[in-house]
C-alpha positions as CSV (number, residue, x, y, z in Angstrom):
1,X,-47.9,25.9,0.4
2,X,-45.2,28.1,-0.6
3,X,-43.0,29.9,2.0
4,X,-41.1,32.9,1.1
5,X,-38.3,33.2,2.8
6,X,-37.7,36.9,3.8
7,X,-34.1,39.2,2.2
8,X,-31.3,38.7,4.7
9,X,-32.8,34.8,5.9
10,X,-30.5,32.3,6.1
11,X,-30.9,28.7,5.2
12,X,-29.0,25.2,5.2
13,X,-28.0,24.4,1.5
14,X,-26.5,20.9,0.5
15,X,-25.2,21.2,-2.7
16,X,-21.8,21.0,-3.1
17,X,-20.9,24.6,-3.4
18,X,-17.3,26.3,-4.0
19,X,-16.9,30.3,-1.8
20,X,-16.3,32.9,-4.1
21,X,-14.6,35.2,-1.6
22,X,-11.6,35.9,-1.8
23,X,-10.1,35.9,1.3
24,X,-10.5,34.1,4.8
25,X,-12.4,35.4,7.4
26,X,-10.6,37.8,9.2
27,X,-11.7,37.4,12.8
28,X,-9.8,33.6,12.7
29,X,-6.2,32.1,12.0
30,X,-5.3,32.4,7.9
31,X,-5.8,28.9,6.8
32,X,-2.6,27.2,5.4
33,X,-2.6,27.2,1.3
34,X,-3.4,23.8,1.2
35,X,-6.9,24.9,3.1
36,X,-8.0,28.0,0.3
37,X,-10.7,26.9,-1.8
38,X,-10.8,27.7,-5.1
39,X,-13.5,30.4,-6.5
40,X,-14.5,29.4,-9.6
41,X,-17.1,32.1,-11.4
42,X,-18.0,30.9,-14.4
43,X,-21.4,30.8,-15.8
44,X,-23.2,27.7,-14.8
45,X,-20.9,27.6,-11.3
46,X,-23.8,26.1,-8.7
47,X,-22.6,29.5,-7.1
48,X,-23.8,31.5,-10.1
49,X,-27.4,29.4,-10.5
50,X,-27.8,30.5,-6.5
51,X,-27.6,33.8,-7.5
52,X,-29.6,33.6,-10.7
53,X,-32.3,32.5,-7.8
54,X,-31.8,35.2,-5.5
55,X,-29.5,33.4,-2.6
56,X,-25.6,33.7,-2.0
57,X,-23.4,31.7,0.4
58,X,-22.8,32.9,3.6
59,X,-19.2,33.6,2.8
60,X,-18.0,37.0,3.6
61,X,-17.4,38.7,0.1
62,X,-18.0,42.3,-0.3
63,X,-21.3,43.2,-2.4
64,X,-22.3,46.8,-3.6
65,X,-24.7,48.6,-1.3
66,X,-26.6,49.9,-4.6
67,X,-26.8,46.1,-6.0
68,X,-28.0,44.8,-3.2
69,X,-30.6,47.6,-1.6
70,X,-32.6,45.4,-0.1
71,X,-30.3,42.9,1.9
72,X,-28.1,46.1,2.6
73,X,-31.1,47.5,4.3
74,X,-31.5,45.1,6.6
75,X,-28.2,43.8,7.4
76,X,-26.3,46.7,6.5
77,X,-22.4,46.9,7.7
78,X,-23.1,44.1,10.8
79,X,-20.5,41.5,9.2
80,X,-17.6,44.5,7.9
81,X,-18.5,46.5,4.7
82,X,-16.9,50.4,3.7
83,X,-20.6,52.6,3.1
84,X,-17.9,55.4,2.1
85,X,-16.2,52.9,-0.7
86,X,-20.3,51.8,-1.0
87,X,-19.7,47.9,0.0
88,X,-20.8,45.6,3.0
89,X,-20.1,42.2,3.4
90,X,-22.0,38.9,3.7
91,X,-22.2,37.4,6.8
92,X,-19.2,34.7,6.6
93,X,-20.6,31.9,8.2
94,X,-17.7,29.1,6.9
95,X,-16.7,26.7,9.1
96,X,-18.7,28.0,11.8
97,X,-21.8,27.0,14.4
98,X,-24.7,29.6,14.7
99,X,-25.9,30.6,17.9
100,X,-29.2,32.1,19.1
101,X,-28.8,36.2,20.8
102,X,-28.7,35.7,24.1
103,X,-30.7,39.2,24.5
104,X,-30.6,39.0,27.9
105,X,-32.0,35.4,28.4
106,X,-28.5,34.5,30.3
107,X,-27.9,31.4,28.6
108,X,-24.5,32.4,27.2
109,X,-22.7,33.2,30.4
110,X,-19.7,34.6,27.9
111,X,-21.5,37.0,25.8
112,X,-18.7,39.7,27.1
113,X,-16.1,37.7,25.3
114,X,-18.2,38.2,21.8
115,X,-16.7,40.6,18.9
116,X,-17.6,42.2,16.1
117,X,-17.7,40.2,13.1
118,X,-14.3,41.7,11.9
119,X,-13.0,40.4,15.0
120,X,-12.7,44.2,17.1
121,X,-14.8,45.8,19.7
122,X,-16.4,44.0,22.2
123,X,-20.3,43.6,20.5
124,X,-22.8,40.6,21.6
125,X,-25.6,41.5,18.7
126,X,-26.4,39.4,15.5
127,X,-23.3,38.6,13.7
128,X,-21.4,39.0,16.7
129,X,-18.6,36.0,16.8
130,X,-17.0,34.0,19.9
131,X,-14.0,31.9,20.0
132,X,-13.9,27.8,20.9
133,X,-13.6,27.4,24.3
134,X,-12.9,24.8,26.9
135,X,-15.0,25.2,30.0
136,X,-12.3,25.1,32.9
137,X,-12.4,21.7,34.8
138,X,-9.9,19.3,36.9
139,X,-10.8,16.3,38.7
140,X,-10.0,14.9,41.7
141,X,-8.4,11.5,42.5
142,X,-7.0,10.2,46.1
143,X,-2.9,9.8,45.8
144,X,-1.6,7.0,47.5
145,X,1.3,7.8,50.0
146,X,4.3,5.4,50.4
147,X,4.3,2.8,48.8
148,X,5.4,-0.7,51.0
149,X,8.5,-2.6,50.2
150,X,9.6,-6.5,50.5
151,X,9.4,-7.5,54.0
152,X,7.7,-4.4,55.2
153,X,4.7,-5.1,57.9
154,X,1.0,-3.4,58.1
155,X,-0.7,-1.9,55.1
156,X,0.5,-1.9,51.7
157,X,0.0,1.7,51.5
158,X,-0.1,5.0,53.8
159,X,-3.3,6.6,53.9
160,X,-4.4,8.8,50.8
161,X,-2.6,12.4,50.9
162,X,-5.7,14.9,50.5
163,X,-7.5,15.0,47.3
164,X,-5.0,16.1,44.5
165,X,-6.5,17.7,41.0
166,X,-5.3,16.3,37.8
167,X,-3.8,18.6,34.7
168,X,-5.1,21.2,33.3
169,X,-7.1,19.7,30.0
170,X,-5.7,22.2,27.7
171,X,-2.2,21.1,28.4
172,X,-2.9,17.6,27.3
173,X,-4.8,17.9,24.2
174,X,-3.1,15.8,21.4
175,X,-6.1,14.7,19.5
176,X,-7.6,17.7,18.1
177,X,-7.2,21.2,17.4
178,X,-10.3,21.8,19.1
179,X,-13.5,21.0,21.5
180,X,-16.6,19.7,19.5
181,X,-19.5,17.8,18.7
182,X,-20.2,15.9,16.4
183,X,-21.2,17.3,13.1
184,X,-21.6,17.7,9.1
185,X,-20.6,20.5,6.9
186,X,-23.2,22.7,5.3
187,X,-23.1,25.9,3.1
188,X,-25.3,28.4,4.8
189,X,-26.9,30.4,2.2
190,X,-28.7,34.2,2.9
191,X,-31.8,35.6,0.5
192,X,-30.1,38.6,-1.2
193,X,-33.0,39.9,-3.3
194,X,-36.5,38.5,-4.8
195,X,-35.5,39.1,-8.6
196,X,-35.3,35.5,-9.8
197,X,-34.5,34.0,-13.1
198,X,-31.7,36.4,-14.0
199,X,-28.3,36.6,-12.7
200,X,-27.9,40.0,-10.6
């Protein structure tokens, strides 16, 4: 059984696939040089062959709304795009987790923190984004008072002072840039049209 995956779906795709954007994604940090991947287009790219089948990675780059009519129609100008200059954007999903709409289900307690895709405007909708986070949290340990010296009587120590919290996490971290799971990269690719066989 065959199933067609509709214009605008997005699926996992492990090849190993270059970006052909040419820029980073504008709602995080500019990468460092040494972090740019190159965006090779030449015939025969796995990029190209992608396209030849209809699919393009989920990486931002500006397509032309008459190219494209059919994934402009349905995503339109969610993930950036100029319909005056006649461009939208891909969806630039690079380096990212997706998340389910919270549509008023309340299981993203922080959807007023979400953006536009751009990074602007406070939006919660598909293709909205969300910064890494660290949910606030201290724990609580018992501090010894006093402690007893050579030839001191009774206990070694005074009672514990009341409960005392520890640091604040984000102060400490020296690991990793971030909070995570664990985790392998993917290219997210999206169905741009149904033409196959032919490079668009």
């Amino acid at each position: 059984m065959i199933v067609e995956v509709p214009i605008g779906g997005v699926c996992l795709y492990m090849g190993d696939v270059a970006c052909l954007a040419s820029s980073s994604n504008p709602a995080w940090p500019a990468p460092s040089q040494a972090d740019v991947l190159s965006a090779p287009g030449a015939a025969g790219h796995p990029g190209t062959l992608l396209e030849a089948m209809g699919w393009m990675v989920c990486d931002g780059r500006e397509l032309l709304c008459w190219k494209y009519p059919e994934l402009y129609a349905v995503i339109g100008t969610l993930h950036g795009g100029d319909p005056a200059r006649g461009v939208f954007r891909l969806p630039d999903l690079r380096g990212l987790f997706v998340r389910g709409v919270d549509n008023g289900a309340g299981a993203d307690p922080d959807t007023g923190t979400r953006t536009h895709a751009d990074g602007t405007g406070s939006y919660a909708g598909v293709g909205s984004l969300q910064l890494d986070a660290l949910q606030v949290h201290q724990h609580g340990y018992d501090a010894p008072g006093k402690k007893a010296l050579s030839g001191d009587k009774g206990p070694a120590c005074e009672p514990p002072l009341p409960n005392t919290p520890t640091s604040d996490p984000l102060s400490a971290r020296t690991s990793a840039h971030e909070t995570r799971a664990r985790n392998m990269a993917v290219h997210y690719i999206i169905r741009v049209s149904w033409r196959t066989g032919r490079f668009p």
